[in-house]
C-alpha positions in Angstrom: -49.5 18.3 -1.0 -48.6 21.4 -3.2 -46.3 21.5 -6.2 -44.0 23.3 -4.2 -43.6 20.9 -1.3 -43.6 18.0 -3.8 -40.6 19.4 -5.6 -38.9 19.3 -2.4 -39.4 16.1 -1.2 -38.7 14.8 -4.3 -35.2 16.8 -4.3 -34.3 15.8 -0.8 -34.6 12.2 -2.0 -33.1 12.4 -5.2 -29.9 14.1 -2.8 -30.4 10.7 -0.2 -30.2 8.6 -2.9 -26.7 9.6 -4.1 -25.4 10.1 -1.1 -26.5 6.8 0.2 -26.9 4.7 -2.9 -24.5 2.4 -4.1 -21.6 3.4 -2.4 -21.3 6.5 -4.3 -21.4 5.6 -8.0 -24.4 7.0 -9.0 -23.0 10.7 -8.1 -20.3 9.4 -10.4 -22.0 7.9 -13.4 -22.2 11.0 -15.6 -18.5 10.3 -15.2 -16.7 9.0 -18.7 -14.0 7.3 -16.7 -16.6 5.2 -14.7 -17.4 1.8 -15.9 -21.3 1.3 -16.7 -21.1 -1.9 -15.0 -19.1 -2.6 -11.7 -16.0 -4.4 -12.8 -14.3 -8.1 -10.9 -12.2 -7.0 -8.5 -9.6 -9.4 -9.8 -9.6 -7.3 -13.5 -9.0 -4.4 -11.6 -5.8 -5.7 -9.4 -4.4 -7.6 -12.5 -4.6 -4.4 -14.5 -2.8 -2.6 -11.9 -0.3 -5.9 -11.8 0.6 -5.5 -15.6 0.8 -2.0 -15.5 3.3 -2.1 -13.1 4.9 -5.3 -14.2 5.9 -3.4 -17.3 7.8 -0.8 -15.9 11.6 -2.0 -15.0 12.5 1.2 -13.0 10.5 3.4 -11.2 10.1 4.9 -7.3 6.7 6.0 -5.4 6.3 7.9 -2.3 3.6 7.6 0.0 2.4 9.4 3.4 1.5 6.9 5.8 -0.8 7.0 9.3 -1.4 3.7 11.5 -2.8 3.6 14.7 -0.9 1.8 18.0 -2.5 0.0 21.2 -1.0 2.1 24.1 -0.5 0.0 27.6 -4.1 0.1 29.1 -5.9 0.2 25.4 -5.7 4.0 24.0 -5.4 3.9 20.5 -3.1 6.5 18.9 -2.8 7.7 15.8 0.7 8.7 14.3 2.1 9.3 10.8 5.0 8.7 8.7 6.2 8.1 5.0 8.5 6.4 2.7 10.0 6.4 -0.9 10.6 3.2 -2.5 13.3 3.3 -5.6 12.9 -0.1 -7.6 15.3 -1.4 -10.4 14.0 -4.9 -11.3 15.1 -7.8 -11.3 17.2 -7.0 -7.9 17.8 -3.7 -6.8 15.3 -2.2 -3.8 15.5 0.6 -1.6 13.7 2.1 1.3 13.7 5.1 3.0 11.2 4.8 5.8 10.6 7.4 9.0 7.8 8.1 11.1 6.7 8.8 14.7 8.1 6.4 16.5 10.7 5.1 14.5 13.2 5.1 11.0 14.5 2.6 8.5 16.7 2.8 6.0 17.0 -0.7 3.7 19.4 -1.6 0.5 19.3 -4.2 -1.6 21.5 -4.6 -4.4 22.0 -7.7 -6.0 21.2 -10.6 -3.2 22.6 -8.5 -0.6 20.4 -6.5 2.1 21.3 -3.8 4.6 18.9 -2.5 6.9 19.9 0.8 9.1 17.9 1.6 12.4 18.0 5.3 12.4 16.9 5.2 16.1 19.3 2.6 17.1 22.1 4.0 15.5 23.0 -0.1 14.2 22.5 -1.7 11.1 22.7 -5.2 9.7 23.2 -7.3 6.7 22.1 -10.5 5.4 22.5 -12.3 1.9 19.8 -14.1 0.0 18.1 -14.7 -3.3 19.4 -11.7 -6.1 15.6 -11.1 -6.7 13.4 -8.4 -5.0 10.5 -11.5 -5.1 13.1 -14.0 -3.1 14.4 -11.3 -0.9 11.1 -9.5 0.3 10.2 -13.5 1.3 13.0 -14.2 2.8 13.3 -11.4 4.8 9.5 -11.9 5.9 9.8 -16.0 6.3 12.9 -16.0 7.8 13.4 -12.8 10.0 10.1 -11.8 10.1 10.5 -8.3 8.8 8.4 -6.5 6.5 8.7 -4.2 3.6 6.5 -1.2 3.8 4.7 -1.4 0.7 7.1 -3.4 -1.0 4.2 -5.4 -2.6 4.2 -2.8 -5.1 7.6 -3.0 -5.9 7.6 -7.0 -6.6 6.8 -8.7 -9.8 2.9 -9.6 -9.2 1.7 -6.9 -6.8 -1.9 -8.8 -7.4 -0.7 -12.8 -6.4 0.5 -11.0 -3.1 -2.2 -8.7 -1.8 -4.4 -11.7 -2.5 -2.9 -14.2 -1.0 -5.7 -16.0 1.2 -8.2 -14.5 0.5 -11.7 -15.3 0.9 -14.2 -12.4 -0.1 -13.1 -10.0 -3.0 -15.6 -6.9 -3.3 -15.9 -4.1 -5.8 -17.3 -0.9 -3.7 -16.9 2.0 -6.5 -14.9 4.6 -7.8 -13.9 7.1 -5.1 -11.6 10.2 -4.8 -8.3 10.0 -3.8 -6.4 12.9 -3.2 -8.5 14.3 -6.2 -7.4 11.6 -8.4 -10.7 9.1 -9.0 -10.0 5.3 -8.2 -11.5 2.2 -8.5 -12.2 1.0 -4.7 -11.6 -2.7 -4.0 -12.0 -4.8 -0.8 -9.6 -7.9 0.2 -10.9 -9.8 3.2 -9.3 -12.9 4.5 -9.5 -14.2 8.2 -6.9 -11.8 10.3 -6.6 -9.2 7.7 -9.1 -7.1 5.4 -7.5 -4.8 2.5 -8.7 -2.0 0.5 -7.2 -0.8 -2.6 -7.2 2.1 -4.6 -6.3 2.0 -7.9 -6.6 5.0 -10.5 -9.3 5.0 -13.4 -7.8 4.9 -16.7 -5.2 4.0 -18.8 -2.6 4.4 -16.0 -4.0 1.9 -13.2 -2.0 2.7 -10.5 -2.2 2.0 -6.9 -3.2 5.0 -5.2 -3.8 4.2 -1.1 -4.0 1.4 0.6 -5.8 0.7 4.1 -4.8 -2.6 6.5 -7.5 -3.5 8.7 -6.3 -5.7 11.5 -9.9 -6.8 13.1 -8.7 -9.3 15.4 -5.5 -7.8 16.9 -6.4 -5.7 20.2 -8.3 -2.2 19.1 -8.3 -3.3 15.6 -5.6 -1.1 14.5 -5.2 0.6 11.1 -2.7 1.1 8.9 -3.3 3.9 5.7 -0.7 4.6 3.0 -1.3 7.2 0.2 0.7 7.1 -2.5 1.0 10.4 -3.6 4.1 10.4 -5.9 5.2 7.6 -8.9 8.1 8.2 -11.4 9.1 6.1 -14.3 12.1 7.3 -14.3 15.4 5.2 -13.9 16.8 6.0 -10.8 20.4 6.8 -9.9 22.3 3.5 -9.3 23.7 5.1 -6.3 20.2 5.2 -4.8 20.9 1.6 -4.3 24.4 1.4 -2.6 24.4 1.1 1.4 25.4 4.5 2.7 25.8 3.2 6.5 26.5 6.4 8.7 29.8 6.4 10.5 30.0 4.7 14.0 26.9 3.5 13.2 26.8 0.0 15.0 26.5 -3.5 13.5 24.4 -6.2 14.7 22.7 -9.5 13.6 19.0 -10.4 12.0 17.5 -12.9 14.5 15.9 -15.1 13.3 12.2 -16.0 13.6 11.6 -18.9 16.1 9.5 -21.6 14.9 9.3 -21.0 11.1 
């Protein structure tokens, strides 16, 4: 084999190699930011967990695609967002709209209001004065949840690991050009990835549900594109119900 020829093959490996090998990281190791040794996946969430633990104020956006089971089994994609405003302990609000639907959600103090953009009705219910309790009780007892509001409670890292079984550190990986630790969460109806920045600021930076046992395994993504650590204005949080807007009840959840 000539030099020549050699000194290809050996550059078409060396170019498999970091394509292939180790999810990525050894394109990245010249990288100061990358760790020389794969962190736990649990240091990495906790990080993320006090970081934003410390913050009393702050709101995130995020652009959101899912997939949904048409009758007959086509699977769709559609797309979406939502800005979360948090003032801990007990002020929450959500502006969610995508496809197919829209939510607006207050809670100020023990008290939530949910609007249904598409209904045109809204509804209110009264519960524990912390965005912990509430996001709980909302899910326990009415079966409705938060997009994202994992984030916005007090240990964002006791909830996205809550039954877990496997915990798996992939590698740092770009996320809309920002580079992020990559971090698996697989329990039995629900596997988790998150991406959390590299650095002195660990924040969350997407998020993908994997449903493998619902019918076409739908996904749901959510980058979060936008954080601010800024207070924000109390008004954010006041119920601002549009007029002849229609009240109705929560049912709640049979058999919990």
């Amino acid at each position: 084999m000539s030099r020549r020829i050699e000194r290809r093959c050996m550059t078409a490996a060396l170019t498999l190699g970091l394509a292939f090998g180790g999810f990525g990281m050894p394109a990245l190791a010249a990288d100061p930011q990358v760790p020389a040794k794969a962190p736990q996946p649990e240091q990495i969430l906790e990080a993320m967990s006090s970081h934003l633990a410390q913050a009393k104020a702050f709101t995130y956006h995020a652009e959101i695609e899912f997939d949904q089971i048409l009758p007959g089994g086509p699977k769709i994609r559609l797309s979406g967002a939502v800005d979360v405003a948090v003032a801990r302990p007990g002020k929450l609000a959500v502006d969610y709209r995508d496809d197919v639907s829209q939510r607006l959600v207050w809670f100020d103090d023990g008290t939530v209001t949910v609007f249904d953009g598409v209904e045109g009705t809204f509804a209110k219910v009264s519960g524990p004065s912390d965005i912990d309790g509430m996001v709980a009780h909302l899910e326990k007892e009415f079966g409705l949840t938060l997009p994202l509001a994992e984030f916005a409670e007090s240990d964002p890292h006791a909830v996205l690991s809550r039954g877990v079984e496997f915990a798996h550190y992939v590698g740092v990986h770009d996320v809309e050009g920002v580079m992020c630790h990559h971090v698996v969460l697989q329990r039995p109806d629900l596997d988790v990835q998150v991406f959390v920045e590299v650095g002195d600021t660990p924040l969350p930076r997407k998020v993908v549900f994997d449903y493998p046992n619902r019918e076409g395994a739908p996904q749901y993504t959510a980058s979060i594109t936008e954080w601010n650590f800024e207070a924000p204005k109390p008004e954010v949080f006041v119920a601002k119900v549009p007029e002849g807007a229609a009240e109705v009840e929560f049912l709640a959840v049979e058999g919990q």
